[in-house]
C-alpha positions as CSV (number, residue, x, y, z in Angstrom):
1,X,0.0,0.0,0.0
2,X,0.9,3.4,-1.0
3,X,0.4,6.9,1.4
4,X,-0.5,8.7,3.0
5,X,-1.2,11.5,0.6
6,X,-3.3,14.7,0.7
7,X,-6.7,14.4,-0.9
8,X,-5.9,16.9,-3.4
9,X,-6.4,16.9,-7.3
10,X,-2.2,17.2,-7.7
11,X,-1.1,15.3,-5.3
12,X,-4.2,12.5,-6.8
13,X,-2.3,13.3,-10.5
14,X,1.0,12.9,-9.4
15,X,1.0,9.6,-7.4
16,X,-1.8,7.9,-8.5
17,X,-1.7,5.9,-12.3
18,X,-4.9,5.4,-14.4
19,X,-5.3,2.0,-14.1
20,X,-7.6,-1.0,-11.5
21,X,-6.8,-0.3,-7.7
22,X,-8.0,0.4,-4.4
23,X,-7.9,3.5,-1.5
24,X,-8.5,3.8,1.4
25,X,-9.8,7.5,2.5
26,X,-8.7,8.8,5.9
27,X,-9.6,11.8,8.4
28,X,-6.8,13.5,10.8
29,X,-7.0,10.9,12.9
30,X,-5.9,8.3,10.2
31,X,-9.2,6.7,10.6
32,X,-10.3,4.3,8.0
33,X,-13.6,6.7,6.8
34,X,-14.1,4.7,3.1
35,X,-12.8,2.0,1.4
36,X,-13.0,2.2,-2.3
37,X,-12.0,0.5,-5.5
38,X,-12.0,1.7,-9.3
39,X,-11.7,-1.1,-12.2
40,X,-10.3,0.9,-14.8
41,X,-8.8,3.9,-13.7
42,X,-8.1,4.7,-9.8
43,X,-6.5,8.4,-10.2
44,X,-10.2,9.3,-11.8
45,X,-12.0,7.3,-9.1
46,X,-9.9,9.3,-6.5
47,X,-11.0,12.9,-7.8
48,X,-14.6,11.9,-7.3
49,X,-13.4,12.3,-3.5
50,X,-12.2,15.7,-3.8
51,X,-14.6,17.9,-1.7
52,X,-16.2,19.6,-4.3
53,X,-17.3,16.6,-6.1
54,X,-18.2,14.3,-2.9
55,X,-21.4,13.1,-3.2
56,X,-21.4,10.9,-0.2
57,X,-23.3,12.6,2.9
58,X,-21.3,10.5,5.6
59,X,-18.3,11.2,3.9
60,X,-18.2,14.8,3.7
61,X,-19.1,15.0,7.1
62,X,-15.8,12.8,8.2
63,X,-13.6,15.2,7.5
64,X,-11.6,13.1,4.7
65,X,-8.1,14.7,4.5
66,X,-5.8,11.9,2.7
67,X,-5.9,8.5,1.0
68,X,-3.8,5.0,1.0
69,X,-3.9,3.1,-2.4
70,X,-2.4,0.0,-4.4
71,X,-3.1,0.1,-8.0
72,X,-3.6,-3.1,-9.9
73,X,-3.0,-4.9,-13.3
74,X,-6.4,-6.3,-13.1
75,X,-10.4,-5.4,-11.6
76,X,-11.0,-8.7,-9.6
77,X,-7.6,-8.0,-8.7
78,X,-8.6,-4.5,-6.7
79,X,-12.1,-5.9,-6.0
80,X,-10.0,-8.3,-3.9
81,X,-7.7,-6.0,-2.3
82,X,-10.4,-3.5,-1.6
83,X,-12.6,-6.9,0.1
84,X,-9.7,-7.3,2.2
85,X,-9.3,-3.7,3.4
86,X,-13.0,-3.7,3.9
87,X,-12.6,-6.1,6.1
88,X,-9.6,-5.3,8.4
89,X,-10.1,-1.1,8.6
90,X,-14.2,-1.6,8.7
91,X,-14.5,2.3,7.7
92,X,-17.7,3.8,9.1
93,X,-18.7,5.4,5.7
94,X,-19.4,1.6,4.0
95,X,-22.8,0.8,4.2
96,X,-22.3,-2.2,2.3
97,X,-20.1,-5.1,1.2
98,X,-17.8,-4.3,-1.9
99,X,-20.0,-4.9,-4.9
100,X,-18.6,-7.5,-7.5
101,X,-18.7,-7.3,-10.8
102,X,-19.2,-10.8,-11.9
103,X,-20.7,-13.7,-9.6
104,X,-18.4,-15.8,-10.1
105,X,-16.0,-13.1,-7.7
106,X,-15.9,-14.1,-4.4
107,X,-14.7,-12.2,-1.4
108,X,-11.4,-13.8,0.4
109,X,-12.4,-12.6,3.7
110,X,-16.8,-14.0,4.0
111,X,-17.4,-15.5,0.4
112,X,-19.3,-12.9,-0.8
């Protein structure tokens, strides 16, 4: 995992490669707020984070200052990765399991 590193739209652009991966969002406290995952291309994904485009209620109130990420060569590969964060960080702003793309994808963690 890479980070910590200010949500911010040039520090997103200068670590972040547009390709599959995961994040993990984070407030002052280096709490675990969202755990997130983009198939195609994470350093986009990331931006939707920025405060002006946060659509997430729970998320904009939690303070989200930085992100942790890993990006991947494959989808299932960052669907796995984000499972496994999901799992260990259990960030408050998650309402739900990571959502797979194909059934056949199972979680390494429950068996979703």
């Amino acid at each position: 995992m890479k980070g910590k590193f200010g949500l911010t739209y040039s520090e997103i652009d200068s670590v972040v490669s547009a390709m599959a991966g995961a994040y993990i969002l984070v407030n002052n406290n280096n709490n675990a707020i969202y755990v997130g995952r983009a198939d195609s291309d994470l350093n986009n994904r990331l931006k939707d984070h920025l405060p002006q485009n946060e659509t997430n209620s729970c998320i904009k109130r939690s303070g989200v200052v930085a992100f942790y990420f890993e990006n991947t060569a494959y989808a299932k590969d960052a669907y796995i990765l984000e499972c496994n964060w999901y799992h260990k960080y259990t960030p408050t702003c998650n309402m739900a399991h990571p959502a797979k793309v194909f059934s056949t994808w199972l979680c390494p963690i429950c068996g979703l």
